[in-house]
N, C-alpha and C positions, 0 to 999 in steps of 0.2 A: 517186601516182607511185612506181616503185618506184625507192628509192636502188642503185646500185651501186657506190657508193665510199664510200672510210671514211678518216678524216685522224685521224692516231694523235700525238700532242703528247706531251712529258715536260717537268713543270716541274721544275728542282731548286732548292728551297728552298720551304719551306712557310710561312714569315712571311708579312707586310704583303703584299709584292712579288709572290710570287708568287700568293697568294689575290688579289693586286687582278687577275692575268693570269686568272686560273681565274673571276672574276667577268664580267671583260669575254668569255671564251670565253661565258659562258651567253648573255649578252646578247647578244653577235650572231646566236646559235644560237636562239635566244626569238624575234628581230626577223624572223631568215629564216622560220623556222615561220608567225608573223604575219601575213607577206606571202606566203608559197606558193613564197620563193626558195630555198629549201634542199634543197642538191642534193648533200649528203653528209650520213654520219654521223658522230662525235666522240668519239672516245676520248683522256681526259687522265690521262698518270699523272703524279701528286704525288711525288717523292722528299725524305725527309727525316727524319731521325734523332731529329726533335721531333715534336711532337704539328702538324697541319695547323691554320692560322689565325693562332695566336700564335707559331712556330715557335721559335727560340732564345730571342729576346731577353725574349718577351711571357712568359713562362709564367704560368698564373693560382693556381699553386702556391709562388710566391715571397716571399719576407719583403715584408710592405706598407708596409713604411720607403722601399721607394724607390719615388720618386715619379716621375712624369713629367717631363719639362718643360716641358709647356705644359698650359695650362688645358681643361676637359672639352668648353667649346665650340669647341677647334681641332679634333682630329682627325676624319678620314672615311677609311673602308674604302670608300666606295662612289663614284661621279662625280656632280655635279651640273649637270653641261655639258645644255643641254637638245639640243646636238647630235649628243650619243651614243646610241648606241642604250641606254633605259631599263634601270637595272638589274630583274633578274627577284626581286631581294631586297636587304635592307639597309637601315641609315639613319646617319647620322652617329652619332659614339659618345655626344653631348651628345642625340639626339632618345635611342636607346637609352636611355641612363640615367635620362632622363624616365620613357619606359615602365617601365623595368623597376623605377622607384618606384613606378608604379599597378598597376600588373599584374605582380611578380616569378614571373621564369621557377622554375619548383618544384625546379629543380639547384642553385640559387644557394645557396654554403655560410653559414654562421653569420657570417662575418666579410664576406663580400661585403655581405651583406643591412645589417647593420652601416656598412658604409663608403659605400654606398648611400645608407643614410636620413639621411644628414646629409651629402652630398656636393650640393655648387653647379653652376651653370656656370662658374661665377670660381674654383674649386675646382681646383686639382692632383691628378688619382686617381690610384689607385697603380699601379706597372705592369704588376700581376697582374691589376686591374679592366680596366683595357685590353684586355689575354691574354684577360677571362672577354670581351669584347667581341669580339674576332678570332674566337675558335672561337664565340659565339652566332651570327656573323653568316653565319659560313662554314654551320652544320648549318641555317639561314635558306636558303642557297643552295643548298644540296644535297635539302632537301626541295623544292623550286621548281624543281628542274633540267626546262630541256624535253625533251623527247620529241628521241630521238637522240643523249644523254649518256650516255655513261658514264665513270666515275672511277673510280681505282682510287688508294688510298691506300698507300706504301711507307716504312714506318719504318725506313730505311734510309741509309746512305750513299751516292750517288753516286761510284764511284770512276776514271772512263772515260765519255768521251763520241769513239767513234771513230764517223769518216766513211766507207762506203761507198761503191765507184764508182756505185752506181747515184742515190748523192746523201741517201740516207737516213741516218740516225746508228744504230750500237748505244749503248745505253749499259748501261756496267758497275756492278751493284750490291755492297756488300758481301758478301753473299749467296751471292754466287755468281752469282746468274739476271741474263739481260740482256733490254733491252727494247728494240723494233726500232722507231721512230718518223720521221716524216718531216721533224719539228720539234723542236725542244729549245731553250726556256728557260734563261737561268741568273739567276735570282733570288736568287744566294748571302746578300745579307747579310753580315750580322760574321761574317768568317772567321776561324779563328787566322791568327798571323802570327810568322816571327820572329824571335826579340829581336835587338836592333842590336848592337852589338861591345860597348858599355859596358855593358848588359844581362847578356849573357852573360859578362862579366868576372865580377859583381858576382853571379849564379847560382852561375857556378863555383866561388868562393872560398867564397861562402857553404856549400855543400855542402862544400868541401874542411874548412869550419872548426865545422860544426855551427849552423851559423846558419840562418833562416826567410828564403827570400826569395819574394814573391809578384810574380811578373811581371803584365804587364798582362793583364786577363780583364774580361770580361762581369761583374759584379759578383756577379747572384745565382748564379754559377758557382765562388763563393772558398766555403773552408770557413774562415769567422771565428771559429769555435770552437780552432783552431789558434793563432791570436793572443793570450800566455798575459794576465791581467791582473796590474794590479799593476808591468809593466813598461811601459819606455819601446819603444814602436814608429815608426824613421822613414816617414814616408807623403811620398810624391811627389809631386805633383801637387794642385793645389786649385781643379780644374774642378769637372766635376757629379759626376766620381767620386769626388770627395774628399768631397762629402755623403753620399753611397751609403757611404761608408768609413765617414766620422764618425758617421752614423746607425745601424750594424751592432754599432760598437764603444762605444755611448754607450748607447741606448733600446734597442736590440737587447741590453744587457747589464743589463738593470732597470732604467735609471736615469730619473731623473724631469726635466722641465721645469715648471717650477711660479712663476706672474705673480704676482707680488709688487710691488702697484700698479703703476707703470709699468715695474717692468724684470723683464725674463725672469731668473730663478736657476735653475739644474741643483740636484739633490740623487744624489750619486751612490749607483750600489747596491754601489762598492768591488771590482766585478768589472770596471771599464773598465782599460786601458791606459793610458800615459799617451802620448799622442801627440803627435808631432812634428813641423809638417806644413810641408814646402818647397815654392814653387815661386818660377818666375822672376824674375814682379813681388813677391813678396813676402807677396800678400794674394790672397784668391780672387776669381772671378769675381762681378763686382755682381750687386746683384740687381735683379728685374724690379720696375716698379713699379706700383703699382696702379691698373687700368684699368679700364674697362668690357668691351675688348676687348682680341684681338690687338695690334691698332696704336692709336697712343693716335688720339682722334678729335679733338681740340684742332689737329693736324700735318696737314698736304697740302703735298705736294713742291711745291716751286717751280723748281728747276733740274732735277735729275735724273728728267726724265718721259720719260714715251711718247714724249710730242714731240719732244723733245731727242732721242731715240736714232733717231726718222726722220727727220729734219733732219743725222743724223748719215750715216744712211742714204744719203738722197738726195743728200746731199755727195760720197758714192762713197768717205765715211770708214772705214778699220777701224778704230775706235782704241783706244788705248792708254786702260791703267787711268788710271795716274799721269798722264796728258798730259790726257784728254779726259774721262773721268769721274768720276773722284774730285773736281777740283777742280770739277762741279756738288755732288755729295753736301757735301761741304765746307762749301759753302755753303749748300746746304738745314738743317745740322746749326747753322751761327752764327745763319740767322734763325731755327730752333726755338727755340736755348736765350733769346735775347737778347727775340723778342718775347714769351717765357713771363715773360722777366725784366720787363720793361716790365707786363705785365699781374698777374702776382702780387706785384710788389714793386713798389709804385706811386713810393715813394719812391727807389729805385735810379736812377735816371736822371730828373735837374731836366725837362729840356725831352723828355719823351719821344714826341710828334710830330715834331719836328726831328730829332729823334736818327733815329729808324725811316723818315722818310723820305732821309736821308743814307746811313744803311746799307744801304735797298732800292739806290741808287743805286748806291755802290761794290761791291754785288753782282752789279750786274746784267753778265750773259757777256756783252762785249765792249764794254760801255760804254767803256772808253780803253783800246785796244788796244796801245797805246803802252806803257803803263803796267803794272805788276804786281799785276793783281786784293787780294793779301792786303794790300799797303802801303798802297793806299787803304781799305781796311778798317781799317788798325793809326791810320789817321791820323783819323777819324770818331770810334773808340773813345777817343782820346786825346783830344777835345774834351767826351767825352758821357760817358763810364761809366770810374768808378772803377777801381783796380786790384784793391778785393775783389770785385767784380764781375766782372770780366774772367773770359772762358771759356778754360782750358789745355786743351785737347782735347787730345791726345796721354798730359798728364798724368791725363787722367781712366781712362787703362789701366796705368800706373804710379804710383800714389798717392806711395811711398816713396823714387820716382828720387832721385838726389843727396843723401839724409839718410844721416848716419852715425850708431850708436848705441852708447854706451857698454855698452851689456849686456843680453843676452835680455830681460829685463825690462824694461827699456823699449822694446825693439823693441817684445815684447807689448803693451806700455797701448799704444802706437802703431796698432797693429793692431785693437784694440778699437774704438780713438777712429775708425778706420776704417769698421767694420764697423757701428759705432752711427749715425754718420753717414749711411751711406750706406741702411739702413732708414729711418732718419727720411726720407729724401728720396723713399724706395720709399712710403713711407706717404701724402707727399703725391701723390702720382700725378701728373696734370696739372698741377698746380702747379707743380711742381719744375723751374729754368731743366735742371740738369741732366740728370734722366731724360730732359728733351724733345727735348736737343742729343742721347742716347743714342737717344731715340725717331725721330728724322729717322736716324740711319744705319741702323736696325731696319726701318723704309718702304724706307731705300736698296736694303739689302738685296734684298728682294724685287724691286723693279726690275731691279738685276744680275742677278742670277739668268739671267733672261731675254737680257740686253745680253753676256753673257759666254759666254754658251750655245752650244757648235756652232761653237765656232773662230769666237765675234762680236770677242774681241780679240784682239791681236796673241800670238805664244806667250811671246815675253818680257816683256811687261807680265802673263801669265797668270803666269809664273815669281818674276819678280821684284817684281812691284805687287801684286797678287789673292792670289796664295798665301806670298808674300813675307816683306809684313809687313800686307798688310790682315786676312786672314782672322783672323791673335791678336788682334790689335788689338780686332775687333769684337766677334770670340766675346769676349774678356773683358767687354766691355762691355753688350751686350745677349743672351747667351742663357746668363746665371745661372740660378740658381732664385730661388725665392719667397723675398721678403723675410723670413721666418719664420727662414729655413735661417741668415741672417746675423745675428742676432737670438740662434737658438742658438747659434752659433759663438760670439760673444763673451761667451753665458753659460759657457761650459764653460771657455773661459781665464780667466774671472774664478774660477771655482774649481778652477783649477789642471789639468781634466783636457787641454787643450791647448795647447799652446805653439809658437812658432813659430823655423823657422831663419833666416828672413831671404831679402832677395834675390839671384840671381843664386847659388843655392847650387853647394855640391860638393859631390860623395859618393863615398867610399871605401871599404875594407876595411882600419882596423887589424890586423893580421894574430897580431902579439904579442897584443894584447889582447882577440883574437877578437871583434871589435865591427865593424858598419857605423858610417859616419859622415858628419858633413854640416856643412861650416859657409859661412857668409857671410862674402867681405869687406865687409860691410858692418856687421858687429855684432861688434864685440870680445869676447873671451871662448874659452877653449876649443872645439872640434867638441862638438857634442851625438853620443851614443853611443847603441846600440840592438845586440841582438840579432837582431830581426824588423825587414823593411822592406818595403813595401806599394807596387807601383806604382801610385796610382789614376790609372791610365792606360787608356782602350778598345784595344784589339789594333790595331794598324798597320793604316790600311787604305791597303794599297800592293801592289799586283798580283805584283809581283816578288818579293817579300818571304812572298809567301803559305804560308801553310802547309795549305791545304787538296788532296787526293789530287786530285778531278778539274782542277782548276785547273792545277795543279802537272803533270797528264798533256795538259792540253789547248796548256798553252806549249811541254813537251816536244814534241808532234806539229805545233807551226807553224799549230794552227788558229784559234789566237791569241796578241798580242803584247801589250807595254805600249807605250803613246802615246810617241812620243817629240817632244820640245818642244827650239826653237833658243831661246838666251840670245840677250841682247843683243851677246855678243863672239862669237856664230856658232857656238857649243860646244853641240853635241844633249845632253840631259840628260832619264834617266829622270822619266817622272812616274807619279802614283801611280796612276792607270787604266787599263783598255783601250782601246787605239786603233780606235774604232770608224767605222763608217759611218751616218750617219742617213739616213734615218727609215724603218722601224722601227728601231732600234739592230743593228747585224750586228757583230760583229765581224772585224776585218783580220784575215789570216794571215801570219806570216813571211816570205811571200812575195810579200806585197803587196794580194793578193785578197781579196776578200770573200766570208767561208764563209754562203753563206747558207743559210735555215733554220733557222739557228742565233742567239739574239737572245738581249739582255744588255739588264736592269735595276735598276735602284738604283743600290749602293755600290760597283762597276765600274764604273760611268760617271763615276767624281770628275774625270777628265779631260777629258769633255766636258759636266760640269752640274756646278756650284758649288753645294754645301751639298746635297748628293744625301740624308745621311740623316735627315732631318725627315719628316714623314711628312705627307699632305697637306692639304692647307688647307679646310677647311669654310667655306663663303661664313655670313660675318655677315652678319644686317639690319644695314644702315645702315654696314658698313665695306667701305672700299673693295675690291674684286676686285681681284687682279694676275695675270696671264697664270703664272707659276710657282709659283700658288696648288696646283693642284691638275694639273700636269707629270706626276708621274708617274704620275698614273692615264687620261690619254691616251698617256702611253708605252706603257701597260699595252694600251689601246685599240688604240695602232699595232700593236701585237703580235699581240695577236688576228686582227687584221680579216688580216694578213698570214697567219697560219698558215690560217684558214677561206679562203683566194683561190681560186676556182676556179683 
């Protein structure tokens, strides 16, 4: 048959996102072929200023200190839905690494090969091994392309995506040249973004005064060579980019980690900094503890299920976070930790069949309706389990709440006694009541996902419950790094190369003294002072806020907008995505319509998918499946099948 038509696509962004769009294009393209249904041909071009595959974040040329954050059996580039059309190449990044320890590809450099042959599935790789995994699987797909592809690759900028009356897009390259398409992708990714008002205070003085100020960036994007040793550096933040920080300015600068029987010691190479690292709670994010899996397999939700959200459904409920769902996770999170407690601590609770079946009771949703679910739980605990026993949830995201301390120094030991603690808890894994209370909101998680997704709750329980004060809350709690990282941490302030400000800090610019600074009311003692201050912070991802050209022209021309969400007092308040239309994802215009052709994936959708940048979920043997496993690579799907429509 002879084709007469030709469907011309432009991705921009050549990451995760948009190579999972360019995968799902072959694969329909493969399936049509297949069956004799393929009634056009396919030209895609890739726009993107990085290399196609790994695109910004992934590069495979990056310091291998930073690690992932999840283990080598999470990720997948590819779909395992046996309802999509077959990919025409690829394999999860954990079958990958397998292969490529029996059969290594003959590109693979000296250090890859290296990090390879002693790399696990329970293993954290680093984010460059990743990157070498994007771009092996993308040149996997491009040799394998069907019959009626063609790509063309642009290491370039996207700077213009204008519409057409006749409905097609130009889009404008740095370059100069434009590309005339029927469809366009925006797979942006981590854009720049920028800085908030206290930011740019804290930029501008510093430059007015001779000071180093590093805003927030992509990590392998900072030149840490700039950060002198020998001095004191304040550091912001003590998520995951405050590891990526600490690991740059510690082992990145010679220095050693060296187990001296049971406790980890630093020996420093004299070229670190000495760092000084703030954030709100005071302590960083916990760490994961050690499992077999993603999800521990010890845990299965009892409240917050499937069933629950169609029961919720077929009530003709929307509901609310804080009203309707939290208080099932809540609950899933007390029977985690409480019957880990009954089972690893046998002795913790006298009567522990009495106990566990009083507390199934007061847990159960709407057993006394009357009554206030948590008081009958406070009153069961008060017969059965001690008060060192007793679980503070709230407190297990602020460890240091309400402690005041006489002096850096013992804030520090505080912080160690912290951070030691909390490995030994990562160490026992399933044992531990607390990781498993941490582990049921980890399960929770992924549930939400789903339950929140696509305007599932109300917009102000989305404002003020879910992105409020849930999202800190949890990310502190379950999506740390490897208990290793907290392990290091306490060795480097045991020999002095880290110290800490304390909670709920401030920071300044003494101006006389030409110095940033930072102190806590919480810890007595002068501000700690620094020349150089580090935000480890990832770039805003907030639409409005954006600093990227086409972005920044496509809100200018009304062919899209940011979401706008009603509080609880009826006040519209930015959010931090596009306001979009599903399925496939289209973006609204200014005007109200929907531009179509035009379709949005990932880290623009935070408004309508909760925890957008994780990357997809590879189905374990033997761990449960969740419907937001692997989301956006049938996002990626809808997209395809949409742009291929007759």
């Amino acid at each position: 048959m002879e084709l007469t038509q030709s469907i011309r696509a432009v991705i921009i962004g050549a990451g995760p996102r948009g190579t999972s769009v360019l995968e799902r294009l072959l694969a329909h393209m493969a399936a049509a072929n297949a069956s004799g249904d393929r009634q056009a041909a396919l030209h895609v071009d890739v726009v993107d200023p990085y290399p196609a595959g790994p695109g910004h974040v992934w590069q495979p040329g990056q310091s291998r200190l930073f690690l992932m954050n999840t283990q080598s059996f999470y990720p997948t580039l590819v779909p395992q839905d046996p309802a999509l059309p077959a990919p025409v190449a690829g394999t999860t990044f954990d079958q990958w690494r397998e292969r490529q320890q029996r059969t290594p590809l003959p590109s693979l450099t000296t250090d890859e090969l290296a990090e390879l042959a002693v790399l696990q599935s329970n293993d954290f790789p680093s984010r460059a091994l990743y990157g070498r995994y994007l771009q092996s699987t993308l040149a996997d797909l491009l040799d394998k392309a069907p019959d009626g592809v063609t790509i063309d690759f642009h290491e370039t900028t996207a700077e213009s995506v204008r519409r057409l009356p006749d409905g097609t897009f130009d889009v404008g390259l740095a370059t100069g040249a434009t590309i005339r398409a029927g469809s366009v992708v925006l797979a942006l990714g981590h854009i720049p973004s920028r800085l908030n008002p206290e930011q740019r205070e804290l930029q501008a003085a510093g430059g007015q005064l001779g000071l180093q100020y590093f805003p927030p960036a992509v990590p392998a994007d900072v030149d840490w060579t700039r950060i002198p040793g020998g001095e004191p550096v304040l550091v912001r933040g003590m998520g995951l980019n405050f590891f990526d920080t600490m690991g740059q300015l510690t082992e990145g600068r010679g220095g050693k980690f060296v187990a001296r029987g049971n406790r980890l010691e630093y020996e420093p190479s004299g070229q670190e900094p000495r760092i000084i690292a703030a954030s709100r709670r005071g302590t960083p994010y916990r760490a994961k503890a050690e499992q077999a899996g993603y999800y521990a397999s010890s845990l299965t939700l009892r409240y917050l299920t499937e069933a629950a959200l169609e029961r919720l459904a077929t009530a003709g409920i929307r509901p609310s976070f804080d009203h309707d769902l939290w208080p099932l996770l809540h609950r899933d999170a007390l029977w985690a930790y409480y019957s880990t407690l009954v089972r690893s601590q046998p002795g913790a609770v006298p009567d522990a069949p009495a106990f566990l079946a009083a507390l199934e009771e007061a847990l159960r949703p709407h057993a006394h309706s009357a009554a206030n679910w948590e008081d009958g739980v406070e009153s069961v605990l008060a017969v059965h389990v001690g008060p060192r026993h007793r679980l503070d949830l709230p407190g297990l995201a602020a460890p240091l709440a309400g402690r005041t301390f006489a002096s850096r120094a013992e804030h520090d030991a505080a912080v160690v006694e912290f951070l030691l603690d909390d490995a030994r808890r990562s160490a026992l894994g399933e044992d531990d009541p607390v990781k498993m209370a941490i582990g049921a909101l980890h399960h929770g998680r992924a549930v939400l996902k789903t339950a929140v997704a696509d305007g599932g709750i109300t917009d102000e329980s989305w404002v003020a419950g879910l992105r409020g004060w849930f999202e800190s809350f949890v990310e502190g709690l379950a999506s740390g790094p490897p208990a290793l990282r907290s392990e290091q941490l306490a060795a480097l302030a045991r020999a002095g190369v880290v110290s800490f400000v304390g909670p709920d800090p401030k920071f300044a610019v003494d101006r006389k003294a030409r110095m940033f600074t930072a102190s806590s009311p919480w810890v007595a003692g002068s501000p700690v002072t620094a020349r150089t201050m580090v935000e480890a912070l990832a770039p805003g991802n907030r639409v409005a806020a954006n600093d990227s050209p086409v972005l920044e022209q496509l809100l200018a021309d009304g062919l899209v907008r940011p979401r706008l969400m009603m509080t609880a007092e009826g006040a519209p308040v930015q959010s931090t995505g596009l306001d979009v239309l599903p399925h496939p994802y289209r973006p609204v215009g200014a005007n109200g319509s929907v531009t179509e052709n035009l379709y949005v994936l990932g880290l623009q959708l935070s408004s309508s998918q909760w925890g957008t940048a994780i990357a997809a979920e590879a189905i374990q043997p033997g761990g449960p499946v969740y419907r937001s496993g692997q989301r956006t690579l049938r996002d990626a799907d809808e997209i395809a099948a949409a742009i291929l429509a007759p």
